[in-house]
C-alpha positions in Angstrom: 26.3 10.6 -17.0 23.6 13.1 -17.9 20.2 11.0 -17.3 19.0 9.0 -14.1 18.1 5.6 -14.8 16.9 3.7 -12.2 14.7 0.2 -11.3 13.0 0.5 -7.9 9.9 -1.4 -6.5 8.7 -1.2 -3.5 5.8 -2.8 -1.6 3.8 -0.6 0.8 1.9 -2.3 2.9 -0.3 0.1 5.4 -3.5 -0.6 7.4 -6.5 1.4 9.2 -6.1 3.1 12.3 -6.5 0.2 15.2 -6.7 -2.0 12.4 -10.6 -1.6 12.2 -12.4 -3.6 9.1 -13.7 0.1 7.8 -12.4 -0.7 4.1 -15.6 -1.5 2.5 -16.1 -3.7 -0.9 -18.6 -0.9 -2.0 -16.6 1.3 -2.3 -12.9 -0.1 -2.5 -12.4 -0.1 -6.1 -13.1 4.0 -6.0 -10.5 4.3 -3.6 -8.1 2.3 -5.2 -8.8 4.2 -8.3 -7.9 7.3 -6.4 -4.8 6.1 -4.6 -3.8 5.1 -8.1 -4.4 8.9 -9.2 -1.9 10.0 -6.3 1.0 7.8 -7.5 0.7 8.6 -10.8 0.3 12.1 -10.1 4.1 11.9 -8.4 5.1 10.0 -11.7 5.8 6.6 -9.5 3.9 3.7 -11.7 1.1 1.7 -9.8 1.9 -2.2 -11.0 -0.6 -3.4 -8.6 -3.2 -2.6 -5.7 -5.5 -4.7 -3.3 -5.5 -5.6 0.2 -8.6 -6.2 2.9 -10.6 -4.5 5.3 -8.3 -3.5 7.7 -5.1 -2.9 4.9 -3.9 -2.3 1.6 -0.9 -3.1 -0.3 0.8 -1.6 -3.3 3.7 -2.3 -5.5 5.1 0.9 -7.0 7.7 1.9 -9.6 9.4 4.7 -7.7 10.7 7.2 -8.9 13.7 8.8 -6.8 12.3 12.2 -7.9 10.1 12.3 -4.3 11.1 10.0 -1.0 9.3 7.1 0.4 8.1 8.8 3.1 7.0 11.8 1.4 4.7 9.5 -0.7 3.4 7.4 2.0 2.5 10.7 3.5 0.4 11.7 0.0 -1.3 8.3 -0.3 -2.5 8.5 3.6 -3.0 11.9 3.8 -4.9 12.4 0.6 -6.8 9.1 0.8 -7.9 9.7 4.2 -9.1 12.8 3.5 -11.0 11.6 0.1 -12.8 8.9 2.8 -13.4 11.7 4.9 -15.4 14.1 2.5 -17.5 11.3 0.7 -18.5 10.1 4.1 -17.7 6.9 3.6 -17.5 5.9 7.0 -19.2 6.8 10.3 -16.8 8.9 12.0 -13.1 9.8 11.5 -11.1 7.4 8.7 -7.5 7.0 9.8 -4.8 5.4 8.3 -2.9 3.9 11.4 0.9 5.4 11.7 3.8 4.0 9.9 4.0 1.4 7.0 6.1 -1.3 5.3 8.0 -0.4 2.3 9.9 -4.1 0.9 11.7 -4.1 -2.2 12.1 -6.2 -4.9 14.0 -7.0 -8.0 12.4 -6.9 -11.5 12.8 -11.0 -11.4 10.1 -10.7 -8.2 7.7 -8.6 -9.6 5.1 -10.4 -11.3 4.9 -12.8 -7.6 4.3 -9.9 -6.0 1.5 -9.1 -8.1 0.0 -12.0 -8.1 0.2 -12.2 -4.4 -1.4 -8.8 -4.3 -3.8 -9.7 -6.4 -4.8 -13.0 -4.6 -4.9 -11.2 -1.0 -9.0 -12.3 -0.1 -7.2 -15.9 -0.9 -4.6 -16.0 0.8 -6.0 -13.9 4.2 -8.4 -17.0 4.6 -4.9 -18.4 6.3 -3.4 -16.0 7.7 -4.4 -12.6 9.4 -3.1 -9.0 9.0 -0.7 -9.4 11.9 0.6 -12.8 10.9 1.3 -11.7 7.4 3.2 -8.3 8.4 5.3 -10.0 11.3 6.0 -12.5 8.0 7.3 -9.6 6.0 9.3 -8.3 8.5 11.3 -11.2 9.7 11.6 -12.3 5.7 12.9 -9.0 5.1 15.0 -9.1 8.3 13.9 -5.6 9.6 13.8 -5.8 13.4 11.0 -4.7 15.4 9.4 -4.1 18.8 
């Protein structure tokens, strides 16, 4: 076969260092606008980005041209740094270490947009925590 074809999406799901409120709605929509620039600049697809003070999540049509963990490593890294020069917050902006990567199947994506979308809603019953321990035991990854 002389082409790739491939259908991946993943969920990334990453928050501030110590999980500190620093994301601010201000300036949020620049940031996603830039984190949008670094997928796209890798050739991934951004279907959909939003998430809370403390976190963000995105859904991402990967390409298998870079690995997950080189991406994640773009998006923080250059983010971060973007947060960093503009000043955005008092002090250092860090991402805190690791991240959730969940994937879907085509059939799943347009829930998972709309349950990225809706995230202000749906964090009025559940916090941060609650919701990631949530994702891991639905995606049965084990964890300390």
């Amino acid at each position: 076969m002389a082409n790739t074809y491939t259908q991946i999406h993943l969920q990334f799901v990453f928050a501030v260092k110590y999980r500190e409120g620093l994301i601010q709605s201000r300036w949020k929509d620049e940031l996603y606008k830039y984190i949008t620039g670094i997928v796209q600049n890798h050739n991934h697809k951004l279907l959909a980005i939003n998430g809370m003070p403390d976190h963000i999540h995105l859904l991402v049509g990967l390409r298998p041209s870079q690995s997950i963990s080189e991406l994640m490593q773009d998006v923080k890294g250059d983010s971060s740094k973007w947060i960093n020069q503009n000043k955005l917050v008092k002090g250092k902006f860090e991402w805190q270490e690791g991240y959730g990567a969940f994937s879907y199947s085509k059939s799943q994506v347009p829930d998972v947009i709309r349950y990225i979308q809706n995230q202000e809603l749906h964090h009025q019953k559940k916090t941060f925590a609650e919701e990631y321990l949530e994702f891991l035991n639905k995606f049965e990854i084990e964890y300390d």
